[in-house]
N, C-alpha and C positions, 0 to 999 in steps of 0.2 A: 439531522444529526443530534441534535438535541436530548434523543431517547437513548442515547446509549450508555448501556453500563459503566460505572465509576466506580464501585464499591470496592474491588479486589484485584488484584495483580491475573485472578483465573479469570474473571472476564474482560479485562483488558488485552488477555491473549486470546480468549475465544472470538473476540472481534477480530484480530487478528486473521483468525482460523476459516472463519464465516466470510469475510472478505475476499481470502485466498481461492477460498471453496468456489465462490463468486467469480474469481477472474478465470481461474480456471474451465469452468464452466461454462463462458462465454466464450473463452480461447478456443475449445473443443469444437463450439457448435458456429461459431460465426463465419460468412459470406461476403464479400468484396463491398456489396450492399449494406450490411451491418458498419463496416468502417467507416464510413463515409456518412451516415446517419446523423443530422443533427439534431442536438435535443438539449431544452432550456436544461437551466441549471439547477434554477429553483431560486435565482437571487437576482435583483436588475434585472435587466434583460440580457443576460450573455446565455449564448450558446454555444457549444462547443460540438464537432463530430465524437465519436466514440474513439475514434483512432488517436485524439487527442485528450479526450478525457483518462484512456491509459496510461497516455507519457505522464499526463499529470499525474496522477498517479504514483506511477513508479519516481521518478523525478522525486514527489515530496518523500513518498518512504526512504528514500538515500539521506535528504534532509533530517530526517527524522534518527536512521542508524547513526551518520554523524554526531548529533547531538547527544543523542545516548552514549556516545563513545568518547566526546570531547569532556562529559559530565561523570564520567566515570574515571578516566586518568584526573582531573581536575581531583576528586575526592584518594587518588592514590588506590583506586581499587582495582585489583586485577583485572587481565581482559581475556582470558581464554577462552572466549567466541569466536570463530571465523569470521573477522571482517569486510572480506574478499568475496564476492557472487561465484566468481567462477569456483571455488574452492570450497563452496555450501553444497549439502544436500538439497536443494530449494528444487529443482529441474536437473535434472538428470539429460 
């Protein structure tokens, strides 16, 4: 993770964009066999199956909308984003 862009707000969302692209991707193409898969992490020795490497996943991005939202009323600034999953365009 270390390679990733820092410089501007556009590639901070195209990581974003590329990651999505990513889950999706795998959503589309994966097999009973694929969930269950496990595969180091790259740190220590943990590994994890894929079926939980997505909770993790999803899980920390809710951490992440939170904080961008706790850090945002904190500064008094508007919120006119849908906070809500069910009420996003994200998955139709």
């Amino acid at each position: 993770m270390n390679n990733l862009p820092h410089g501007s707000l556009e590639e901070l969302f195209a990581i974003g964009a590329d990651a999505g692209a990513k889950f999706a991707q795998f959503l589309a193409q994966a097999d009973d066999a694929d969930w269950s898969t496990i595969q180091a992490l790259g740190f220590r020795d943990l590994k994890a199956s894929k079926r939980k490497m997505l909770m993790q996943a999803i899980f920390h991005s809710i951490h992440h909308r939170a904080q961008l939202a706790t850090s945002l009323r904190q500064q008094g600034l508007k919120q006119d984003w849908i906070h809500d999953f069910i009420l996003s365009k994200a998955i139709e």
